[in-house]
C-alpha positions as CSV (number, residue, x, y, z in Angstrom):
1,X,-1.4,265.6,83.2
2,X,-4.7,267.1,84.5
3,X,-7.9,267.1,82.6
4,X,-7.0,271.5,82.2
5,X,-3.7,270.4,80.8
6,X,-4.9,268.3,77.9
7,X,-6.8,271.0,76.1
8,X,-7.1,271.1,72.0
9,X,-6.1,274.4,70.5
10,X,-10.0,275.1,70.1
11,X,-11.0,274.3,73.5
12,X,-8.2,276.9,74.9
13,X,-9.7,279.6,72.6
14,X,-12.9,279.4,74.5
15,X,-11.5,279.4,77.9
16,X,-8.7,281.7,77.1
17,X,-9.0,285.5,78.0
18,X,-7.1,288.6,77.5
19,X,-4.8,289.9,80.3
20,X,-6.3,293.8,80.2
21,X,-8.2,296.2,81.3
22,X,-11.5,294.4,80.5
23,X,-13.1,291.5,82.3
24,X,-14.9,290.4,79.7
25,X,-13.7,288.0,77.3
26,X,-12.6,289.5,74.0
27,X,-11.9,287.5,70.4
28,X,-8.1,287.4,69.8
29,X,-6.5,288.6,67.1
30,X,-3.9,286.6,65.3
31,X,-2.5,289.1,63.3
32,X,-1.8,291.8,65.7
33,X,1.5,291.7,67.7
34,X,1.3,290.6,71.6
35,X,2.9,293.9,72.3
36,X,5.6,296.2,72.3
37,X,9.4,295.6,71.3
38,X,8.6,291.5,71.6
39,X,11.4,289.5,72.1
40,X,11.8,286.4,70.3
41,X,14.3,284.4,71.3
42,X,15.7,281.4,69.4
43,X,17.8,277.9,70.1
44,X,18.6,274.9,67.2
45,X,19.7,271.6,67.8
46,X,21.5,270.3,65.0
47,X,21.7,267.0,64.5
48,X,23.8,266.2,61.2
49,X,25.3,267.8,58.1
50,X,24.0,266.3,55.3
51,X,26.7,267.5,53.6
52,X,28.4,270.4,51.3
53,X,27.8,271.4,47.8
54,X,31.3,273.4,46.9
55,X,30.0,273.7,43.1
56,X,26.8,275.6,44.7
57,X,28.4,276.5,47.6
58,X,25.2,275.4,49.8
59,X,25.3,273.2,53.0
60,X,22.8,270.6,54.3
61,X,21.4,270.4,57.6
62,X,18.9,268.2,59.8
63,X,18.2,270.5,62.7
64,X,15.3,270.9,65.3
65,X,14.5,274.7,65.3
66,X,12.9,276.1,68.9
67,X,10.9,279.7,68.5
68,X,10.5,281.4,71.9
69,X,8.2,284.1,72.6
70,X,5.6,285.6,75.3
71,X,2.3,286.4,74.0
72,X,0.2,287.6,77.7
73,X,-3.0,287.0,75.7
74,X,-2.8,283.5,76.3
75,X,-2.6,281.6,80.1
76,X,-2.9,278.2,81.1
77,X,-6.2,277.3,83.0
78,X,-6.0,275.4,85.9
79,X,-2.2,273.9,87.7
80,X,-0.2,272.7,84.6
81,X,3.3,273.7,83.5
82,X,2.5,273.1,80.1
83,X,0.4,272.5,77.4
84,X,0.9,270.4,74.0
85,X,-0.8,272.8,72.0
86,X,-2.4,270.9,68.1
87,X,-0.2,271.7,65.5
88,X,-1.8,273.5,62.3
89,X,-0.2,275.3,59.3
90,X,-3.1,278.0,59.8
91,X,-2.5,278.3,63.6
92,X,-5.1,280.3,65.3
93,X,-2.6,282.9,67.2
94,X,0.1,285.1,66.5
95,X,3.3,283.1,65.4
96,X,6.3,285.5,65.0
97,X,7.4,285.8,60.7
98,X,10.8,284.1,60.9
99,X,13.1,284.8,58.0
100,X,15.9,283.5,57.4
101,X,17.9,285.2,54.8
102,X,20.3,282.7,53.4
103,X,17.9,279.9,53.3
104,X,17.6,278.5,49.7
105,X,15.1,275.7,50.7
106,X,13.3,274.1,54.0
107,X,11.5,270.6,54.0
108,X,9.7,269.9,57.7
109,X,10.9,266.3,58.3
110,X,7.5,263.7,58.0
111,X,7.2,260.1,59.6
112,X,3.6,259.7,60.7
113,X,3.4,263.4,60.8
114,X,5.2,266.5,60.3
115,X,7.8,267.1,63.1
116,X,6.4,270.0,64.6
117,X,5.2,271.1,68.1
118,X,3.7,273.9,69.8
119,X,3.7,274.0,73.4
120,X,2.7,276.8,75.9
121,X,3.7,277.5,79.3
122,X,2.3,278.5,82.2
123,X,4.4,282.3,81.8
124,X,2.5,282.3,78.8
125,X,5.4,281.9,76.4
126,X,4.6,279.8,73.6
127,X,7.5,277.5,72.0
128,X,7.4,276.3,68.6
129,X,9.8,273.5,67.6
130,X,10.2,271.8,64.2
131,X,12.5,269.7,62.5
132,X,13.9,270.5,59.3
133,X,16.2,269.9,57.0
134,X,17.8,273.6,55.8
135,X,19.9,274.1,52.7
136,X,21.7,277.4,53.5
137,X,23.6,279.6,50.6
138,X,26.9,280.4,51.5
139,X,29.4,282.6,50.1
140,X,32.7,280.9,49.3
141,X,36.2,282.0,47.6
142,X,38.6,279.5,46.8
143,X,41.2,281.2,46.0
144,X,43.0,279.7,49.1
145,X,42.3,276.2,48.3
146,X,43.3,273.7,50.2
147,X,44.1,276.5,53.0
148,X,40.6,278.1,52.4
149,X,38.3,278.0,55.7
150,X,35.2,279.1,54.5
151,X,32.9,281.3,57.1
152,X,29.1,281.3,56.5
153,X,26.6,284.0,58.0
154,X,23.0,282.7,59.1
155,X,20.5,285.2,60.5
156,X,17.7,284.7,61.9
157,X,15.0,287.4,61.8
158,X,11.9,289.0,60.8
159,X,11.2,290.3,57.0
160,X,8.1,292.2,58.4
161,X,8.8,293.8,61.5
162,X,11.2,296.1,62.7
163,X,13.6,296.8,65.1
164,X,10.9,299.0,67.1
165,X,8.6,296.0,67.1
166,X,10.4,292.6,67.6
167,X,14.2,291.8,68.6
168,X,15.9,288.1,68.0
169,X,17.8,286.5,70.3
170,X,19.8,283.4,71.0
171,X,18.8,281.4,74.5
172,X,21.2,281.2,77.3
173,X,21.8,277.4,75.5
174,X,21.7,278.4,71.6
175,X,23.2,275.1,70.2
176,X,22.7,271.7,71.1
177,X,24.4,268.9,70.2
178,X,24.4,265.0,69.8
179,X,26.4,263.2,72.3
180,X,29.5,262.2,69.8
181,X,29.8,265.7,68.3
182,X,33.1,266.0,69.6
183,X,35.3,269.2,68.1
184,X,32.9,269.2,65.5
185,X,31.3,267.4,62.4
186,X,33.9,266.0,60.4
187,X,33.0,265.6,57.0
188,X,35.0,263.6,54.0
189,X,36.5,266.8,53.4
190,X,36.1,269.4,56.2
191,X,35.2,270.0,59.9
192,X,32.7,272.2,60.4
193,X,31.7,274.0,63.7
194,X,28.9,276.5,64.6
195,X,29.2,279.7,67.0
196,X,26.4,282.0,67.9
197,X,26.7,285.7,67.5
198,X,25.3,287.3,70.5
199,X,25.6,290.9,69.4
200,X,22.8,293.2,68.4
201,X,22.7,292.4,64.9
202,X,20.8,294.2,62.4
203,X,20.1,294.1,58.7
204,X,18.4,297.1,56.1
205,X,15.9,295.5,54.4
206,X,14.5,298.8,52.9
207,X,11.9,299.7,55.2
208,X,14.5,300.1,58.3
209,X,16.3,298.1,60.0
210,X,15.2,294.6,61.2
211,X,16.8,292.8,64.5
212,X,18.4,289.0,63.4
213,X,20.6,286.3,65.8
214,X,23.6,285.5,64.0
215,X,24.8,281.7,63.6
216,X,28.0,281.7,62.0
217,X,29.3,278.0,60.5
218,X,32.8,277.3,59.6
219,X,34.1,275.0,57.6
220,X,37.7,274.4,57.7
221,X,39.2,272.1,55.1
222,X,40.6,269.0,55.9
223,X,44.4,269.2,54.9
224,X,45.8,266.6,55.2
225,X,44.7,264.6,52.1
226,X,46.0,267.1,50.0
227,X,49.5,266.8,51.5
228,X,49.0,263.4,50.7
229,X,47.7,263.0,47.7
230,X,49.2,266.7,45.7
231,X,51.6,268.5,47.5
232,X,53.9,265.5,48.7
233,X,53.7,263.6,44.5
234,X,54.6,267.2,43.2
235,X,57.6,267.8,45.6
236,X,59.5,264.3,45.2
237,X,58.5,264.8,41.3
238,X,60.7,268.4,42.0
239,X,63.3,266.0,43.8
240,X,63.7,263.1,40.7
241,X,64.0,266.0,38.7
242,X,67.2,266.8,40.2
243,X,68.5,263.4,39.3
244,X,69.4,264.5,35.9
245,X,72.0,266.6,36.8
246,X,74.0,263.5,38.1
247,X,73.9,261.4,35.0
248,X,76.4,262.0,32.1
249,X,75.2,264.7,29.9
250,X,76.3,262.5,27.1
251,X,73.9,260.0,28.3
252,X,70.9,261.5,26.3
253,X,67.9,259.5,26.2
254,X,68.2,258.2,30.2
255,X,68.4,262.5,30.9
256,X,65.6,263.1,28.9
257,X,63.8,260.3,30.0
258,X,63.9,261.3,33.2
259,X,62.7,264.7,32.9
260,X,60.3,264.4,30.0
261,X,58.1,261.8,31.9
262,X,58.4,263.5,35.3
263,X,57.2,267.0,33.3
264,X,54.5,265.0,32.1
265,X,53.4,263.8,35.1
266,X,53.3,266.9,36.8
267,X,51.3,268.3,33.7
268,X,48.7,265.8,34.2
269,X,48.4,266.1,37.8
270,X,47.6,269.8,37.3
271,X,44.8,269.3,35.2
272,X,43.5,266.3,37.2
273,X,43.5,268.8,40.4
274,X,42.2,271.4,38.4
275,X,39.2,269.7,37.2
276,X,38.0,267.9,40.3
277,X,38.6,271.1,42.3
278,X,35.9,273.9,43.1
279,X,36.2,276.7,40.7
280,X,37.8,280.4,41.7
281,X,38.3,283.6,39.6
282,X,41.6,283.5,40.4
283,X,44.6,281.0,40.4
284,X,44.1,278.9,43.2
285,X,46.8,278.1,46.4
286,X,47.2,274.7,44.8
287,X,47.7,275.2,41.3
288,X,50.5,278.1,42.3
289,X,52.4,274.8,43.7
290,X,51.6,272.6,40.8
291,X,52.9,275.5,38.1
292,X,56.0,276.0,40.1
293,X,56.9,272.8,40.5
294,X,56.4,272.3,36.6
295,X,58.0,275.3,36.2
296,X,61.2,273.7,38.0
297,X,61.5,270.7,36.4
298,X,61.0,272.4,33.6
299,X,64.0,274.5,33.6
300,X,66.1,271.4,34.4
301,X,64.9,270.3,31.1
302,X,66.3,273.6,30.0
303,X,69.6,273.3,31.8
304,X,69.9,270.0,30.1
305,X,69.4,272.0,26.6
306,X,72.2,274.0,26.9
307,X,74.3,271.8,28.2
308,X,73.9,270.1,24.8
309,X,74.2,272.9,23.2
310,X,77.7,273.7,25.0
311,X,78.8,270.3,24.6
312,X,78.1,270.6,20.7
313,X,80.0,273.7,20.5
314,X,82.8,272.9,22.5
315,X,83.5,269.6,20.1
316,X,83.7,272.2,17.1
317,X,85.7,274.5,19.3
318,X,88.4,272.0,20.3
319,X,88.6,270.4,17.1
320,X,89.4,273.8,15.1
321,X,91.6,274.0,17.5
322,X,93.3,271.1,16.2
323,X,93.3,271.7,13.0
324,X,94.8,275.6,13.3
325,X,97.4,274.2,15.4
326,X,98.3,271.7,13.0
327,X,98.2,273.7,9.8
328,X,99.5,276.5,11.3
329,X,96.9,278.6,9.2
330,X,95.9,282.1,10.4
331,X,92.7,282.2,12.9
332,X,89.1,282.8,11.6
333,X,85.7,282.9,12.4
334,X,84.1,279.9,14.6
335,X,80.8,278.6,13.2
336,X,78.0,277.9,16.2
337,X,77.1,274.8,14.2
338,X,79.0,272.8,11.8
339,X,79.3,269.3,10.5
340,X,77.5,266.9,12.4
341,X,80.9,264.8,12.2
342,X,82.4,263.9,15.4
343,X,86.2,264.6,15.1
344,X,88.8,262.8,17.6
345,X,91.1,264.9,20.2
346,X,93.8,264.1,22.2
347,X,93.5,263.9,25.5
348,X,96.2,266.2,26.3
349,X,93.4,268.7,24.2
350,X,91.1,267.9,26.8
351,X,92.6,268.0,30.2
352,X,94.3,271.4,29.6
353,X,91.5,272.5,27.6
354,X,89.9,274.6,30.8
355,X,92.9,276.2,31.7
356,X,93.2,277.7,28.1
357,X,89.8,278.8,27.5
358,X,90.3,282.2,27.5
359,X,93.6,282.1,25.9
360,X,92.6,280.4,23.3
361,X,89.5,282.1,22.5
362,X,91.5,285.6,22.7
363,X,93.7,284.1,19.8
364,X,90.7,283.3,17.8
365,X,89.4,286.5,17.9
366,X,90.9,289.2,15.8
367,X,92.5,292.0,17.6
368,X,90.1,294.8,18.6
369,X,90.9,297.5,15.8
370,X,92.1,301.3,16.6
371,X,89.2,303.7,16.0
372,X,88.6,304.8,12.8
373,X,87.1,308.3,11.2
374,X,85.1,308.1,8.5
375,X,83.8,311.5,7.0
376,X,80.9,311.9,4.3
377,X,79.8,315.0,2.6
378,X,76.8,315.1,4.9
379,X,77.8,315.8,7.9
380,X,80.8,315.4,10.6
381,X,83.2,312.5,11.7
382,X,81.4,309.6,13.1
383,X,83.2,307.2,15.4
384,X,83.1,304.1,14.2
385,X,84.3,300.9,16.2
386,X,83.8,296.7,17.0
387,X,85.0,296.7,20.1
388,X,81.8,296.0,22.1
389,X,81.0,293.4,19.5
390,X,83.8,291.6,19.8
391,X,83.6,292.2,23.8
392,X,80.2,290.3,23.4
393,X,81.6,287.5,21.3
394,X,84.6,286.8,23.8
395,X,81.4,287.1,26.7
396,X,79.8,284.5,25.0
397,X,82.2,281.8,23.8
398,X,83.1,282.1,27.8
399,X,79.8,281.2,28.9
400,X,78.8,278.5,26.2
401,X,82.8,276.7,26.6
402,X,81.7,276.6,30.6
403,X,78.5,275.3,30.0
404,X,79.7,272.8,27.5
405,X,82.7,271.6,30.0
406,X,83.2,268.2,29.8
407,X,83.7,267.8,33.5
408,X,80.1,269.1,34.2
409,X,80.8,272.2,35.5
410,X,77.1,273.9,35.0
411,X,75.5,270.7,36.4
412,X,77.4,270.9,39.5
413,X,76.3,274.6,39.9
414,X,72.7,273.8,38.9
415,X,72.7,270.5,41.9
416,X,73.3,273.2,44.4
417,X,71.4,276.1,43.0
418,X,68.0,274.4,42.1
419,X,67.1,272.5,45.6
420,X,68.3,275.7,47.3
421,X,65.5,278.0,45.2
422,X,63.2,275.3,45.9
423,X,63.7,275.4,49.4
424,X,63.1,279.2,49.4
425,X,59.7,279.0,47.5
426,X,58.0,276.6,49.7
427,X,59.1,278.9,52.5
428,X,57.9,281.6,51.0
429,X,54.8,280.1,50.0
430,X,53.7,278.2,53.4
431,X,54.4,280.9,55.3
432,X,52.2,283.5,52.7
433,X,49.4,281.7,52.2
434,X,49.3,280.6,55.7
435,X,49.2,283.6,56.7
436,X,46.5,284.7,54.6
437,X,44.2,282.3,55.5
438,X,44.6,283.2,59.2
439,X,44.0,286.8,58.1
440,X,40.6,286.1,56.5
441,X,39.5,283.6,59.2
442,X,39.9,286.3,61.4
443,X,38.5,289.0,59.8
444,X,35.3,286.9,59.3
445,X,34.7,286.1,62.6
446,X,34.9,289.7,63.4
C-alpha cells in the first residue's frame, strides 16, 4: 500500500475536498447528511448463538455487523482501492444512526482493542464493521410447546431519519456464515436459521415512517427429546394401564396397584414438565397430552370402582336369591349394601345366573300398579303412578348385575373400548396441533 493509502483520519481531512460546485476546499460537516434519499445498505456475519433465554425470551449472538454507505464528500487521494480509516467513538464524518429496535443490549467485542473498522473506498463509500455480541427481544408464545417454532423480527434502521432521507437495505450477500454452519445452528434444544427480508419494510415511529432491512430468525424446537423423554413414558404409562382389565377383579390390591402407581407417576411427570417448561397463558401442547393420558388411566381406575361395586351387589343379589327360593317367602326390596358377610352359592346359582337376570330381577320387583285417582278438595284428579320409578330401578339393577358379572363382562368391553379412544385422541391431536404450528410458521414468515 502506497504512502496516499496509509493516511490517518486527520491527515485525510486536510487533503480531502468536497465534490461541488466550489474549487475551494470547504470544512465538512458531520452532522449533515451526504445527500438525498441515502442508501445504506447492510450485511452480518454471524458467527455463533450464544444461546436462548425462553424465561426472557431473548437470544444471544456474536456477529460482525458491515454498514455500507456513499458519502461523495470524501475520495481517496492518489491510486488506492482502499483506505483503513482510525477508528474513534467521536468519528469526524457523518456515520448513518442505526437502530435496531429489538435490541436489548450490545457489547463491541475487546482483545487488544475494540473490534471495529472503518474503511473507505475509492467510490467513496465508507464501510463500517464491528463485532458484537447482540442480545435481541423476541416475542414468543408457547402455547404449542414442544411443536412451537418461534419466529423473531430484527430490523434494521434509522430512529432519526425518514423514509424521504435514508432507505436500508440488505447486500446482494446479506448473511455470512462459518464454514460448518450446515442447515443451521443446532442448539441443545433448537435449530435456528436466519432469512433476510428483502422487501421495502417500513416502521411508524411517530414522526413518519422510517425505512428498516428485515432479518427474520427462527427457532424451531428440537422434537425429538420430548418424544423421548414425555410423550413415549406417558403413552406406555396409557398402555400398563390397560393391564388391569386382564387380572381378576377379585384380585384387589395387584389391580389397584397397578393403576394407583402408574396414576402417580403420570401426576408427577406433569408437574415435573410443567415446572422445567417455559411458561404460557394458556395450557400448553404438552400438558394437553399429559392430562389426557392421566385422565385415561384415571377412568380405568374408575372402571375398576364399579366393577367392585357390581361385584358387591351381585353377591347380595344372588344370595337373596337363595334365600327367597328356599323360604319360599314373598319378594321384597334389595338393599344396595348389606352385611359385609360373604354368603356361599351354588354353582348351579352362578352359571345360570346371566341367563336369568332379567327374570329374576322382574320377580323381585313388585308389579307396576294400575293408575290411580286421587281427588282433594283443592282442585281436580291428579294422575298418580310408579311406573317410571320402577322402570328406572329394573334400568339399573340391569346395568350394575352386568357390571358385576363374574365372567368379566365390563372388563372385556372396556379392553376394546379404551385403546381404541386412545388411538383416536392421539390422531386427533397430532394431526391438530401439527397443523397449527404449520399455520403460524407460515403466517409469520409472511
Amino acid at each position: 500500500m502506497g504512502p496516499s493509502a496509509s493516511l490517518s483520519l486527520v491527515a485525510m481531512f486536510h487533503l480531502v475536498r468536497s465534490k461541488d460546485f466550489y474549487e475551494m476546499e470547504t470544512e465538512y460537516n458531520k452532522n449533515m447528511l451526504p445527500g438525498k434519499d441515502v442508501d445504506v445498505s447492510l450485511s452480518l456475519h454471524i458467527n455463533r448463538i450464544s444461546g436462548v433465554d425462553e424465561s426472557k425470551e431473548e437470544i444471544a449472538l456474536d456477529v460482525f455487523l458491515h454498514v455500507y454507505w456513499e458519502d461523495p464528500r470524501i475520495w481517496i487521494l492518489g491510486n488506492a482501492s482502499q483506505v483503513e480509516l482510525t477508528w474513534d467513538k467521536d468519528p469526524k464524518f457523518w456515520i448513518p444512526d442505526l437502530y435496531i429496535r429489538q435490541l436489548r443490549e450490545m457489547k463491541v467485542l475487546t482483545l487488544f482493542q475494540d473490534l471495529a473498522s472503518i474503511r473507505l473506498y475509492d467510490n467513496s463509500t465508507l464501510r463500517i464493521s464491528i463485532g458484537a455480541t447482540i442480545i435481541i427481544k423476541c416475542d414468543m408464545d408457547f402455547v404449542l410447546y414442544p411443536l412451537d417454532v418461534q419466529t423473531c423480527a430484527v430490523d434494521f434502521g434509522s430512529y432519526k431519519y425518514t423514509l424521504t432521507d435514508m432507505k436500508f437495505h440488505w447486500r446482494d450477500d446479506p448473511l455470512i456464515f462459518p464454514s460448518d454452519f450446515g442447515d443451521g445452528f443446532r442448539l441443545p434444544r433448537y435449530v435456528v436459521s436466519f432469512v433476510t427480508d428483502n422487501r421495502l419494510n417500513v416502521i411508524y415511529y411517530g414522526d413518519g415512517n422510517h425505512s428498516t432491512a428485515r432479518l427474520v430468525i427462527t427457532l424451531s424446537r428440537e422434537l425429538r427429546s420430548h418424544l423421548l423423554e414425555s410423550y413415549l413414558p406417558s403413552t406406555l404409562f396409557v398402555v400398563m394401564s390397560w393391564g388391569s382389565f386382564v387380572v381378576m377383579p377379585e384380585v384387589v390390591p395387584g389391580r389397584m396397584v397397578l393403576l394407583v402407581t402408574t396414576l402417580l407417576s403420570l401426576v408427577t411427570m406433569f408437574d415435573t414438565i410443567r415446572n422445567n417448561s417455559p411458561s404460557a397463558l394458556e395450557l400448553k401442547c404438552i400438558e394437553v397430552w399429559l392430562i389426557s393420558c392421566t385422565l385415561f388411566v384415571f377412568l380405568a381406575l374408575v372402571e375398576y370402582f364399579i366393577v367392585l361395586f357390581g361385584m358387591r351387589y351381585d353377591k347380595h343379589w344372588r344370595h337373596k336369591k337363595h334365600d327367597l327360593d328356599g323360604g319360599g317367602g314373598a319378594p321384597s326390596r334389595l338393599p344396595l349394601f348389606g352385611s359385609n358377610k360373604v354368603h356361599a352359592t351354588s354353582g348351579n346359582d352362578v352359571s345360570g345366573e346371566e341367563d336369568s337376570v332379567g327374570a329374576t330381577a322382574k320377580a323381585q320387583l313388585p308389579a307396576p300398579q294400575p293408575q290411580m285417582l286421587t281427588t282433594n278438595n283443592n282442585g281436580p284428579a291428579q294422575v298418580v303412578t310408579s311406573a317410571g320409578k320402577l322402570r328406572f330401578q329394573l334400568v339399573a339393577r340391569h346395568v350394575i348385575l352386568y357390571c358385576g358379572s363374574p365372567r368379566g363382562t365390563l372388563d372385556q368391553v372396556s379392553l376394546a373400548l379404551f385403546p381404541l379412544c386412545f388411538v383416536l385422541f392421539s390422531v386427533m391431536y397430532w394431526i391438530s396441533y401439527i397443523s397449527e404450528s404449520r399455520r403460524k410458521s407460515l403466517a409469520a414468515v409472511v
